[in-house]
TORMI-682092 format. One record per residue (C-alpha): residue number from 1; residue in one letter; x, y, z. Coordinates in steps of 0.1 Angstrom, whole numbers, plus 5000, padded with zeros to 4 digits. Layout:
REM TORMI-682092
[node NUM, "A", [X, Y, Z]],
...
REM end
This chain:
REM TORMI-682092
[node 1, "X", [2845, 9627, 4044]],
[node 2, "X", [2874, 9640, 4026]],
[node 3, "X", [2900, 9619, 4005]],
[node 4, "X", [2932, 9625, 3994]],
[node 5, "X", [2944, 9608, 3964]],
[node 6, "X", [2984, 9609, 3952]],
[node 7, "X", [2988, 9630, 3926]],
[node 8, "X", [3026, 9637, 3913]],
[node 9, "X", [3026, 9668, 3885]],
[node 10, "X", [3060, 9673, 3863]],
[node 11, "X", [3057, 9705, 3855]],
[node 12, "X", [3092, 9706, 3833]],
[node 13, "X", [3095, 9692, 3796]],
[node 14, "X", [3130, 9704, 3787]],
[node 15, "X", [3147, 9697, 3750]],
[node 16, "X", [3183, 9709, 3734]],
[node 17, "X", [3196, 9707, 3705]],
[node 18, "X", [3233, 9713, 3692]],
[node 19, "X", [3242, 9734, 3666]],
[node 20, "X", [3273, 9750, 3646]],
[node 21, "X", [3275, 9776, 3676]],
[node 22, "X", [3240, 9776, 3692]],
[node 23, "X", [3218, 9759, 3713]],
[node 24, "X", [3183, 9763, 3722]],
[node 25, "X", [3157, 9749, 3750]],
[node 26, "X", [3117, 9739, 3739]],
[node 27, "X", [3096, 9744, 3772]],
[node 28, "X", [3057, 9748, 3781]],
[node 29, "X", [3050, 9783, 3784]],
[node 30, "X", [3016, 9783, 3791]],
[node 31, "X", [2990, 9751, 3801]],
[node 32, "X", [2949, 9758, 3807]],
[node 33, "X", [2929, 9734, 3823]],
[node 34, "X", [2891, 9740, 3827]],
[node 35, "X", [2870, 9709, 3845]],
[node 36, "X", [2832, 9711, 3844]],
[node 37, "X", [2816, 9690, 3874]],
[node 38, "X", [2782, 9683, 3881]],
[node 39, "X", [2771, 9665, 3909]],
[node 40, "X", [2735, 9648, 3926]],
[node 41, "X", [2731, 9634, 3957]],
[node 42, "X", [2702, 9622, 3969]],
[node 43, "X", [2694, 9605, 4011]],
[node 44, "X", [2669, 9593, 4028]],
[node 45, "X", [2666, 9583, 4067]],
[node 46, "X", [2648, 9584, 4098]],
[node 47, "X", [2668, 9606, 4124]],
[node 48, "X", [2672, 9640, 4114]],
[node 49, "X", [2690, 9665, 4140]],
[node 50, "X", [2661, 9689, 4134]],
[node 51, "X", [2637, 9673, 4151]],
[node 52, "X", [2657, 9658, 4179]],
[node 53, "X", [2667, 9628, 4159]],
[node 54, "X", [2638, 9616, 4148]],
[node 55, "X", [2618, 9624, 4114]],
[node 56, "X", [2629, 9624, 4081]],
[node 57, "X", [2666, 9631, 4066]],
[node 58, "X", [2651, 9628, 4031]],
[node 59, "X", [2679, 9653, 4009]],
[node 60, "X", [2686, 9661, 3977]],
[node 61, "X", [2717, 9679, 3964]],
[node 62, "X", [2724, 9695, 3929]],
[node 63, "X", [2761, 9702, 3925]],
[node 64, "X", [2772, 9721, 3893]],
[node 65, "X", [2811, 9731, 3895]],
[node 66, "X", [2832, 9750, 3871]],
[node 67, "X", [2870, 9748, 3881]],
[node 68, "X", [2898, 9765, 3861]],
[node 69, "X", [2936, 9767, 3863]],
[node 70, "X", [2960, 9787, 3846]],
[node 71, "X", [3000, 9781, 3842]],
[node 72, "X", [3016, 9815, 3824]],
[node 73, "X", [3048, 9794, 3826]],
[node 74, "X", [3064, 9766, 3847]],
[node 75, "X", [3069, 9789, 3875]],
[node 76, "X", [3032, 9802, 3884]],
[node 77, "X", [2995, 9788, 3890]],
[node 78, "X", [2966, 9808, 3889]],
[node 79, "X", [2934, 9786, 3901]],
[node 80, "X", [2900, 9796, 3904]],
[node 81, "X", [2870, 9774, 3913]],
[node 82, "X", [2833, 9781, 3920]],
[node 83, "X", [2799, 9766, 3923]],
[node 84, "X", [2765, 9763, 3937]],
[node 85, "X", [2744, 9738, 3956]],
[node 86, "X", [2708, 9731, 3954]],
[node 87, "X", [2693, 9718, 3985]],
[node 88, "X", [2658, 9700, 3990]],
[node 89, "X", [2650, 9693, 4020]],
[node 90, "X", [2622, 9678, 4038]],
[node 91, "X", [2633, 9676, 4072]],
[node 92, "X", [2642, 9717, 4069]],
[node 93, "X", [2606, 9728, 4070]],
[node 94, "X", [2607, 9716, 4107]],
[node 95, "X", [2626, 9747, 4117]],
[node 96, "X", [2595, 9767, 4118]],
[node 97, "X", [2570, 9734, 4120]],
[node 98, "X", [2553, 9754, 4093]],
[node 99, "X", [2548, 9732, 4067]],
[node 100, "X", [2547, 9752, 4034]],
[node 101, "X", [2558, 9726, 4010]],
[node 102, "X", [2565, 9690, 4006]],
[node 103, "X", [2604, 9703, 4008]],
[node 104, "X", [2627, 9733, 4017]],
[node 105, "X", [2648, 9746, 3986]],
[node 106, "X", [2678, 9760, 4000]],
[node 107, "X", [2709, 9771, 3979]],
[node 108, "X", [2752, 9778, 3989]],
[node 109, "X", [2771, 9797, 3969]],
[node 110, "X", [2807, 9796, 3969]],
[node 111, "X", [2843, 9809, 3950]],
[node 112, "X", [2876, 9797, 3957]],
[node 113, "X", [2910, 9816, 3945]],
[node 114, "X", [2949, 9802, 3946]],
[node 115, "X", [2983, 9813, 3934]],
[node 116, "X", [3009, 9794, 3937]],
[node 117, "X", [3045, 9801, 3925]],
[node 118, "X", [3080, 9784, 3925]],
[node 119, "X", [3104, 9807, 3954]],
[node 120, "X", [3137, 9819, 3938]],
[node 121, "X", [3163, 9796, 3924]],
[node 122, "X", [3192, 9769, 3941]],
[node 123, "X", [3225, 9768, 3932]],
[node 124, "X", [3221, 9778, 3894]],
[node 125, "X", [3190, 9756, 3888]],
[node 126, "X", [3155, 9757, 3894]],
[node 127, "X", [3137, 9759, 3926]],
[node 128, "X", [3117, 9726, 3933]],
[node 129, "X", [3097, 9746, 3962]],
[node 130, "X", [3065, 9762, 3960]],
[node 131, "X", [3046, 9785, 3980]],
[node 132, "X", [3007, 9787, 3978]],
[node 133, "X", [2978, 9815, 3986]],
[node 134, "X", [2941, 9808, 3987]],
[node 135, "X", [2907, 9825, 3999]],
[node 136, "X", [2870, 9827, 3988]],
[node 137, "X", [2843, 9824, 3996]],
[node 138, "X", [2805, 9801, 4009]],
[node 139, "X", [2775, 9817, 4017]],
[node 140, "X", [2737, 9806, 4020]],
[node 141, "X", [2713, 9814, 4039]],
[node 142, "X", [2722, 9808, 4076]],
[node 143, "X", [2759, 9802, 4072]],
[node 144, "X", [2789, 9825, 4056]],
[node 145, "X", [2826, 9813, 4058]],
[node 146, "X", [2858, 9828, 4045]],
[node 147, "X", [2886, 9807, 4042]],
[node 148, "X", [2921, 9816, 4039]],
[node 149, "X", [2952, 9791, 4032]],
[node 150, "X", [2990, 9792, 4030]],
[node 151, "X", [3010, 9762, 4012]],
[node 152, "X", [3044, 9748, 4007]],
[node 153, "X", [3054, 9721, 3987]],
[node 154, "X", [3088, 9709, 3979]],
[node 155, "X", [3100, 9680, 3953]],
[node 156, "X", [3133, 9663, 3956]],
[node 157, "X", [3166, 9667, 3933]],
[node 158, "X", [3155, 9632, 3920]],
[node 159, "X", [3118, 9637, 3919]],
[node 160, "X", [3109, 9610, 3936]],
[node 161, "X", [3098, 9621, 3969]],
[node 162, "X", [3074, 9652, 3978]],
[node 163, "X", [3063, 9669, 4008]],
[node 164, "X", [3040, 9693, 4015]],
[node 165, "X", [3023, 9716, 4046]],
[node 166, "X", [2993, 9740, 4045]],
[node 167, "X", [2973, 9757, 4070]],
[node 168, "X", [2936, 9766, 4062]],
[node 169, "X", [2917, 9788, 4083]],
[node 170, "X", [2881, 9792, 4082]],
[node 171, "X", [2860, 9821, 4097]],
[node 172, "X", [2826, 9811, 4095]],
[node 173, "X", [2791, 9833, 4105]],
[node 174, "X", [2763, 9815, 4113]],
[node 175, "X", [2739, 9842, 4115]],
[node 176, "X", [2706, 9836, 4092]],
[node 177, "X", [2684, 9857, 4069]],
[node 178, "X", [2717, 9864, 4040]],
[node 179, "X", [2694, 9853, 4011]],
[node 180, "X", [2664, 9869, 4024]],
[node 181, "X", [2678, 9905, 4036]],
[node 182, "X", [2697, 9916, 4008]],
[node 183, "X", [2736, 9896, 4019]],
[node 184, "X", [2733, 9913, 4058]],
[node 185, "X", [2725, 9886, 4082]],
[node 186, "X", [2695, 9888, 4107]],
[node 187, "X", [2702, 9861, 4138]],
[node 188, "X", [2705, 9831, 4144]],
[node 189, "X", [2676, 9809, 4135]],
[node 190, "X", [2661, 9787, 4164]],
[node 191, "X", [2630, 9765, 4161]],
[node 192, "X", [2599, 9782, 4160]],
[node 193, "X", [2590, 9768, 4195]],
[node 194, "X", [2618, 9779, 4212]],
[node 195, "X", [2624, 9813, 4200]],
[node 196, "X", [2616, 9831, 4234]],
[node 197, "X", [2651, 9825, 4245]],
[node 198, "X", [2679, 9842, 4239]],
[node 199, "X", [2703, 9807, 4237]],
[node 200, "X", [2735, 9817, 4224]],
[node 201, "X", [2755, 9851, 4234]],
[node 202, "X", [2780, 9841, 4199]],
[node 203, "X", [2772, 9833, 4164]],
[node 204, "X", [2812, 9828, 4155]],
[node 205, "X", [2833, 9795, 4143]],
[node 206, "X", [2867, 9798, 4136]],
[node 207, "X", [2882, 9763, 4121]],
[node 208, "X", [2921, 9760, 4115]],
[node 209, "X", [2935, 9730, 4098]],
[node 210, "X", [2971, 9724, 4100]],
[node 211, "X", [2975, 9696, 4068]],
[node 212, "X", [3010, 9672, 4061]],
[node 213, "X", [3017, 9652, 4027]],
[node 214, "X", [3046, 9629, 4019]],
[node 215, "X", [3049, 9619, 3986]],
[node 216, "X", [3076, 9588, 3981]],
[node 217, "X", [3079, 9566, 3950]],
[node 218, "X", [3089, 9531, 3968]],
[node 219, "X", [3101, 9513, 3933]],
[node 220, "X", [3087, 9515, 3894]],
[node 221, "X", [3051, 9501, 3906]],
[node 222, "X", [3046, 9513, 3941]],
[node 223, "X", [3041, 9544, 3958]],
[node 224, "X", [3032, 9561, 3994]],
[node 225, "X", [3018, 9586, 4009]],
[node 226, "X", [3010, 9596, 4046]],
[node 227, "X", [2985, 9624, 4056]],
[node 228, "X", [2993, 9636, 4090]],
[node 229, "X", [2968, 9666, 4106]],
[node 230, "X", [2958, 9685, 4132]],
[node 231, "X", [2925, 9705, 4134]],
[node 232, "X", [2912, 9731, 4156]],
[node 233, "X", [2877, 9745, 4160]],
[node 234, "X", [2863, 9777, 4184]],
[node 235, "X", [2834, 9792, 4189]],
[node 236, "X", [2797, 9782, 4182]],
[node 237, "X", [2802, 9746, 4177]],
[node 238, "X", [2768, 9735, 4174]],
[node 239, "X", [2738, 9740, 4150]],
[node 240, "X", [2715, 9766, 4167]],
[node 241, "X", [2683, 9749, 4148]],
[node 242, "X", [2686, 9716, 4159]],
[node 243, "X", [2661, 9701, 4185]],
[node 244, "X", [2671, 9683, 4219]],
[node 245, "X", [2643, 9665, 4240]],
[node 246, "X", [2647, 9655, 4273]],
[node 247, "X", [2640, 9624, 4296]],
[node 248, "X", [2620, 9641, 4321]],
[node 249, "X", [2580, 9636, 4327]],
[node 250, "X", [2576, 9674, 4314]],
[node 251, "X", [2593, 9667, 4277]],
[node 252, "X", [2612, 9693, 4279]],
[node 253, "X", [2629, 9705, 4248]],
[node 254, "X", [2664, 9731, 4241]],
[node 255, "X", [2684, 9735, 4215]],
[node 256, "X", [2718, 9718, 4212]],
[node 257, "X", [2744, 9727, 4227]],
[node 258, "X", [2779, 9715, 4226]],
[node 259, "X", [2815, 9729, 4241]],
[node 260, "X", [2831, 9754, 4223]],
[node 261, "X", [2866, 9742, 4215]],
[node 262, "X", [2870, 9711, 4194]],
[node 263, "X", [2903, 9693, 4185]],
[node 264, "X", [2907, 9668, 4160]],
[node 265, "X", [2938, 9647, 4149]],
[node 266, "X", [2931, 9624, 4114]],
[node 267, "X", [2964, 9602, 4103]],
[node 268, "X", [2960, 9584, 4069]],
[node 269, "X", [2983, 9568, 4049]],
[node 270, "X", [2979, 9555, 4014]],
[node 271, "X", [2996, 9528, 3995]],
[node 272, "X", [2994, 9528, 3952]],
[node 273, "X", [3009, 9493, 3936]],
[node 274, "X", [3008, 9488, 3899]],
[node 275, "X", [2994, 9448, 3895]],
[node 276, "X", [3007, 9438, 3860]],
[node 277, "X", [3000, 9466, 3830]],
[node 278, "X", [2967, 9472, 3836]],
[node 279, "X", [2958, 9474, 3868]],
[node 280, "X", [2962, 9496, 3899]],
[node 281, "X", [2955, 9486, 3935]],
[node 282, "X", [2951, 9520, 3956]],
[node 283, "X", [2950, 9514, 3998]],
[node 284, "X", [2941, 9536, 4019]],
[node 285, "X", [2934, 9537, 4058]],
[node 286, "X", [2925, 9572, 4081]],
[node 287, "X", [2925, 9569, 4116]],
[node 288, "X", [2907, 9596, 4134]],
[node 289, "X", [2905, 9610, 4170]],
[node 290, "X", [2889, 9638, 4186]],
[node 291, "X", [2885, 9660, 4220]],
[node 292, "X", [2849, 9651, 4219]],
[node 293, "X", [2853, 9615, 4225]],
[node 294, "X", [2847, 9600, 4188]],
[node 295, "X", [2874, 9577, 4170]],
[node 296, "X", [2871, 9563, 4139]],
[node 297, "X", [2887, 9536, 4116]],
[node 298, "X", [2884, 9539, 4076]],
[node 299, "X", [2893, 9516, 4052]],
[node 300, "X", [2890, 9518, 4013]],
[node 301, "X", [2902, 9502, 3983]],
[node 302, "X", [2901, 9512, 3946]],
[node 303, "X", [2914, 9495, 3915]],
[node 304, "X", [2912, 9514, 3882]],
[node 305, "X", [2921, 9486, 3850]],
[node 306, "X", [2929, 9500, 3820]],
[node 307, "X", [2913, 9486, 3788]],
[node 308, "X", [2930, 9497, 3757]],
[node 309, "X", [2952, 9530, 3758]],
[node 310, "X", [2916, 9557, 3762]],
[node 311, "X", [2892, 9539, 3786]],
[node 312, "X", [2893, 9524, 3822]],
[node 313, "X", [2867, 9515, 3852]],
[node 314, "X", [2879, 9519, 3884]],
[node 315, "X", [2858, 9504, 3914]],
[node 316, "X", [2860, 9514, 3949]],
[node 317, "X", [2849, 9499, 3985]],
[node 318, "X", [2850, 9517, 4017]],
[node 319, "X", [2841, 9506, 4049]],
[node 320, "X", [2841, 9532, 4081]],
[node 321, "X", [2833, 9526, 4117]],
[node 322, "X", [2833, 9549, 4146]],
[node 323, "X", [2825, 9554, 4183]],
[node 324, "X", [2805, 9582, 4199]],
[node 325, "X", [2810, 9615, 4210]],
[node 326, "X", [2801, 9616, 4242]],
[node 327, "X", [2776, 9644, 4245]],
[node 328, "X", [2753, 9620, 4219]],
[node 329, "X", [2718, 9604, 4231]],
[node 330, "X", [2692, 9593, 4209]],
[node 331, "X", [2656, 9606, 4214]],
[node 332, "X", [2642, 9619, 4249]],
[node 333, "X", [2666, 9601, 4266]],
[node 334, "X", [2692, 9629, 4280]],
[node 335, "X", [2691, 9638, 4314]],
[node 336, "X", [2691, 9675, 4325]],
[node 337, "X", [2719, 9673, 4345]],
[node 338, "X", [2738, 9677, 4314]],
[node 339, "X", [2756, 9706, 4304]],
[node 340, "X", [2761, 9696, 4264]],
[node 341, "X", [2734, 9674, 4244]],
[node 342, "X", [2729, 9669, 4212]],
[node 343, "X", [2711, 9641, 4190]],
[node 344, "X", [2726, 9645, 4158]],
[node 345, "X", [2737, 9611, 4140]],
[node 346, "X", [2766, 9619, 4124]],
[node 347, "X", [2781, 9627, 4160]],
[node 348, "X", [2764, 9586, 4172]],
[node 349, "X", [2785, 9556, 4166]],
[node 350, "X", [2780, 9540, 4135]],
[node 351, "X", [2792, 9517, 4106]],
[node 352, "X", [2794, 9526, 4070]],
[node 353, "X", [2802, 9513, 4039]],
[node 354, "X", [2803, 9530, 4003]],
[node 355, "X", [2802, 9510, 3972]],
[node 356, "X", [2810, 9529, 3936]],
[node 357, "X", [2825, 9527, 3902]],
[node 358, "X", [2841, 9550, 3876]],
[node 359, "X", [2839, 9554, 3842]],
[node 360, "X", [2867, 9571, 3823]],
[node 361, "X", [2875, 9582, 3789]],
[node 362, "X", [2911, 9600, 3781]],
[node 363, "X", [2911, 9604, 3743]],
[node 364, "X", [2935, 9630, 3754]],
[node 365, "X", [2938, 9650, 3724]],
[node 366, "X", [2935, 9683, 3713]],
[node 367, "X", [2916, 9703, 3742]],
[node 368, "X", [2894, 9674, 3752]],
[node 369, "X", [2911, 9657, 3779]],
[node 370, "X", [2885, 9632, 3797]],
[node 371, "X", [2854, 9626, 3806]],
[node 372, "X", [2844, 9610, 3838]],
[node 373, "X", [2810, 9594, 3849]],
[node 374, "X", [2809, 9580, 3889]],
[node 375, "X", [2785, 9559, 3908]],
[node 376, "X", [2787, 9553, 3948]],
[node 377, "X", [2758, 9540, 3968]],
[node 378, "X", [2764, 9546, 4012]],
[node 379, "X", [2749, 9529, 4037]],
[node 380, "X", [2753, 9536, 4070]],
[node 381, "X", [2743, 9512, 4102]],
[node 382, "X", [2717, 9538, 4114]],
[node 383, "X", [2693, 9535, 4087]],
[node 384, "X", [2704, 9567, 4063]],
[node 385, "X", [2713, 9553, 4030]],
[node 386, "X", [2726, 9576, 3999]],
[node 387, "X", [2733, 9577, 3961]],
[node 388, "X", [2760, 9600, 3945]],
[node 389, "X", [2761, 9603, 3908]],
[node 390, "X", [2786, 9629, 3893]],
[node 391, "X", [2798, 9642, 3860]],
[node 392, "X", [2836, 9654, 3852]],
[node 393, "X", [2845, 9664, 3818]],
[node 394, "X", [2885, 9675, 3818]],
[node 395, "X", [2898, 9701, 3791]],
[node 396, "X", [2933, 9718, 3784]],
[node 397, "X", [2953, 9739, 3762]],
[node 398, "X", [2989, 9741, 3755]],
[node 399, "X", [3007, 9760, 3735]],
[node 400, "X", [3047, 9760, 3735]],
[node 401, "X", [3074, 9779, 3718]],
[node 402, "X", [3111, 9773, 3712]],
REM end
């Protein structure tokens, strides 16, 4: 699940002074930020997709991130971010139900590049509009996307309201044996069982998602932001490894299969409200629904208090709930009849909450900015339960000239 949170940047710090017969104007000419991010996640449950919703969903996740930004002057933004995720899982052996470990070590890679830069000038002044570029990069072993983005953001003459539209494409490959034939894919991988047919003609997915921000500041303590967006998948829609078994006497067992167009359409809106000096009450609601028969309601609410002027704590509770799709049955009990099937749980309806705290020091000197530790504990209705433990440390350099 993705989150937006408001974030409102001034990227202007001008100064003058008068003189006999001069005048002269102190700017930031150049601002580096580098944020080092290490993540774990660890899961455990009883319906994993790879066996046909049953077994184990026992996961762990090592995250390290390195993300770096770079302003020349108040004009330009040069981003670049890029990790790597180690994957242990238990339930991936199944693929080949060839057991050669107590877990499968699996590993994505993945780069990320973005310019953005203010357009031209208005009326004598600066521009408050800015157009953005991105593409990368994510590639393991039986998956390889490229993305590709295009942004625009503009800020009001007071500053007080911001909007902002991007597309994102994805083109994604879903071919396996990257990691194991020197970067050229192989196939797609199918259980071991069921690899004397041919099941899919494509290996394809093309995703494009069509994102709206508004920014508004209401008054001094409150502000609002709504998330409007559209999203469009194609192509091989389904996971070519995961198991589907049947209601019949004979057990019979395919692969999943689901249609090849997806549309979805998430609305969210979020509401920040400043409750006396030290506290901040952030709202936020999504609602979500899609082509394939799922809506969803989320709710969460976070309150970072300040205590003193370098450390806060900022707890967070969100609750989810959603219907669905309707090509989802449990365990041996789709009929044949069916055209689409699958038995994965994050496509079943479901409740969930998630339960966390942060930790945050800003000394916010010299080129150490802050340092962030995060706890959140989710619990869905189906059984899988999850901790997520992550490290931020934030650092930046300035340097200005008259």
């Amino acid at each position: 699940m993705r989150i937006k949170y408001l974030s409102l940047a001034l990227l202007l710090l001008t100064m003058t002074a008068r003189g006999q017969d001069s005048a002269y104007r102190k700017e930031r000419v150049s601002k580096t930020d580098l944020q080092v991010f290490y993540g774990f996640y660890l899961q455990n449950g009883n319906h994993s997709a790879i066996t046909g919703g049953i077994g184990t969903e026992h996961l762990k996740v090592f995250s390290p991130m390195v993300s770096f930004s770079h302003q020349p002057d108040s004009n330009r933004t040069i981003s670049i971010n890029g990790g790597v995720d180690i994957i242990t899982s238990a339930s991936m052996d199944n693929i080949d139900f060839i057991v050669s470990s107590a877990s499968k070590v699996s590993e994505r890679a993945y780069v990320n590049l973005g310019y953005k830069a203010r357009l031209g000038h208005s009326q004598g002044s600066r521009s408050r509009t800015f157009l953005g570029v991105g593409t990368g990069f994510s590639t393991e072993s039986a998956y390889e996307s490229i993305p590709a983005s295009v942004s625009l953001e503009h800020t009001d003459r007071q500053g007080v309201s911001r909007w902002s539209a991007s597309l994102q494409c994805y083109f994604d490959d879903l071919r396996w044996g990257r990691l194991e034939n020197f970067g050229r894919p192989v196939t797609l991988i199918y259980p071991f069982e069921l690899r004397d047919t041919t099941w899919f003609s494509i290996y394809r997915r093309f995703s494009y998602n069509l994102d709206f921000a508004y920014y508004a500041v209401i008054n001094k303590r409150t502000q609002l932001a709504l998330y409007p967006e559209l999203v469009y998948q194609h192509g091989l829609l389904c996971t070519p490894y995961h198991r589907v078994y049947f209601d019949d006497s004979a057990h019979t067992e395919r692969v999943e299969n689901l249609p090849r167009d997806r549309w979805k359409l998430p609305l969210a809106a979020q509401l920040n409200t400043f409750v006396g000096s030290r506290t901040i009450l952030r709202f936020y609601y999504r609602w979500y629904v899609d082509s394939w028969g799922i809506q969803a309601h989320s709710l969460q609410l976070e309150a970072p208090v300040k205590f003193g002027p370098l450390f806060s704590i900022a707890p967070l509770l969100r609750f989810h709930t959603q219907s669905a799709a309707s090509y989802f049955r449990p365990y041996k009990e789709h009929s044949l009849a069916e055209t689409y099937y699958t038995s994965d749980y994050d496509l079943s309806a479901f409740q969930s909450y998630k339960a966390g705290v942060t930790f945050r020091y800003a000394p916010m000197q010299g080129e150490f900015q802050a340092i962030s530790l995060r706890y959140d504990f989710y619990k869905r209705s189906d059984g899988l339960a999850a901790h997520i433990l992550s490290l931020l440390v934030e650092l930046g350099h300035t340097r200005e000239h008259h």
